[in-house]
C-alpha positions in Angstrom: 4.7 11.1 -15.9 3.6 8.7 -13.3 5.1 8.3 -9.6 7.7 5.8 -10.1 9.4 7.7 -13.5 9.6 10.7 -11.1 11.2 8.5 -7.9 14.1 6.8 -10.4 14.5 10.6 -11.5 15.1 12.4 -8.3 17.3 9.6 -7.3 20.1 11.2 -9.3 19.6 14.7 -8.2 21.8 15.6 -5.0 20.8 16.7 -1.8 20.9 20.4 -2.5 18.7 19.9 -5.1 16.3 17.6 -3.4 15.6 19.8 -0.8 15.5 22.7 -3.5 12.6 20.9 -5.3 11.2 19.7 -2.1 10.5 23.5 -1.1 9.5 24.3 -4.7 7.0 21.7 -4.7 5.4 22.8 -0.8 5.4 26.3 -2.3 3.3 24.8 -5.5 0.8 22.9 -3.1 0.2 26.1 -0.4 -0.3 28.5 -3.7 -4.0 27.1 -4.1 -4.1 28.7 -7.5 -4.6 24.9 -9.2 -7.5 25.4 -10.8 -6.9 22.2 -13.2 -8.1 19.0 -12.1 -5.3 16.1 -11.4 -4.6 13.7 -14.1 -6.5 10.6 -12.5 -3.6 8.0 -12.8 -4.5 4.6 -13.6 -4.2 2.0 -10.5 -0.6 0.4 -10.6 -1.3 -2.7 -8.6 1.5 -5.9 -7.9 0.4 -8.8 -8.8 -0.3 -11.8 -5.7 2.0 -14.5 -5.2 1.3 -17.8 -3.0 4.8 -17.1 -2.1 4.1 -13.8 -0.1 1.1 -15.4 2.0 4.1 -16.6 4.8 5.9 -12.7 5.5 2.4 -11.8 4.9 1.0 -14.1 8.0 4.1 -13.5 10.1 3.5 -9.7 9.7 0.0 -9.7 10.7 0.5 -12.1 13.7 2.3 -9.3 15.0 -0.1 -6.7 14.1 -3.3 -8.3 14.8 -5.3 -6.4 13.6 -9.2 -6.9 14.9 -11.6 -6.4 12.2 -11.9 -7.4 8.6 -11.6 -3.9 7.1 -8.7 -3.4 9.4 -7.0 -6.3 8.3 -7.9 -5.6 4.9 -6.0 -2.1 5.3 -2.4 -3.7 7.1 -2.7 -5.9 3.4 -3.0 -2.9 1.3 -0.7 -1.4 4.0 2.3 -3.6 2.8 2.0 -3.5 -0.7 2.4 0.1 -0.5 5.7 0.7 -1.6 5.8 -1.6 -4.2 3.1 0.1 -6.2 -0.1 -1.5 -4.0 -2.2 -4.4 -4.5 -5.7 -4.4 -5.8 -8.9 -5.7 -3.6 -9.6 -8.9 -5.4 -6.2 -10.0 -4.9 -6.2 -8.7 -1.0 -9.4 -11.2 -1.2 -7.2 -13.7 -2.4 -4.5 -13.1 0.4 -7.3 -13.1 3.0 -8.8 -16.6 1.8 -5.4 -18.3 1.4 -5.0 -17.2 5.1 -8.2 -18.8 6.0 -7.3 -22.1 3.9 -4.0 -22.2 6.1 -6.1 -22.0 9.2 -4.6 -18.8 10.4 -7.2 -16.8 10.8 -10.9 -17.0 11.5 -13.2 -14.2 10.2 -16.7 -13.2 11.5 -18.7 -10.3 10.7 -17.2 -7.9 13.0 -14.1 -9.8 14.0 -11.1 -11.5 13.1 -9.9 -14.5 15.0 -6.4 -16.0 15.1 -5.3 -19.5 15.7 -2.5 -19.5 18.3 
C-alpha cells in the first residue's frame, strides 16, 4: 500500500480515530523492534508542464534562493505534495527559467534579473 492509498483512507476515519492511529503509529516507530527492512517504494514523480514554469518563477522570486542546489531543493520543494518531481524534469524547470531570462546561473551562484 503506497502513501497516497493510505491518505484517501484516513480521510474517512474521524478525529477520534485519527488521533487513535496517530498514537498507535508513534508507539510502532519508538518500539525499535523493526527488524524488517522497508519496502523501497518506487519514485511517484508529476510529470512537468510549460504551464507551471510562471507560479514556479513567481514563487522563487520571492524565495531567492542563492545557489543552484538550493534552488534545485525550493523546485523539489513545491512538488512535494503532489507526489514530487524527478531531477531531469527539475533540469527542465531550471532551463526553461534560463530561456525566459529569469535567472542567471554560475557555479556557485544564482542570479536574478530584476
Amino acid at each position: 500500500m503506497y502513501y497516497p492509498e493510505i491518505a484517501s483512507l484516513v480521510r474517512l476515519l474521524s478525529k477520534k480515530e485519527k488521533l487513535d492511529l496517530a498514537q498507535k503509529l508513534i508507539q510502532m516507530a519508538d518500539d525499535g523492534n523493526d527488524d524488517t527492512p522497508p519496502e523501497v517504494q518506487p519514485a511517484i514523480c508529476k510529470k512537468y508542464n510549460d504551464a507551471d514554469v510562471p507560479d514556479i518563477e513567481a514563487r522563487l522570486l520571492k524565495l531567492r534562493p542563492r545557489k543552484p542546489t538550493a534552488l534545485s531543493n525550493c523546485i523539489k520543494t513545491m512538488y512535494k505534495l503532489t507526489g514530487g518531481i524527478c531531477d531531469t524534469d527539475v533540469a527542465k524547470v531550471v532551463a526553461a527559467l534560463k530561456k525566459r531570462g529569469k535567472i542567471k546561473i554560475g557555479e556557485e551562484s544564482v542570479t536574478y534579473a530584476e
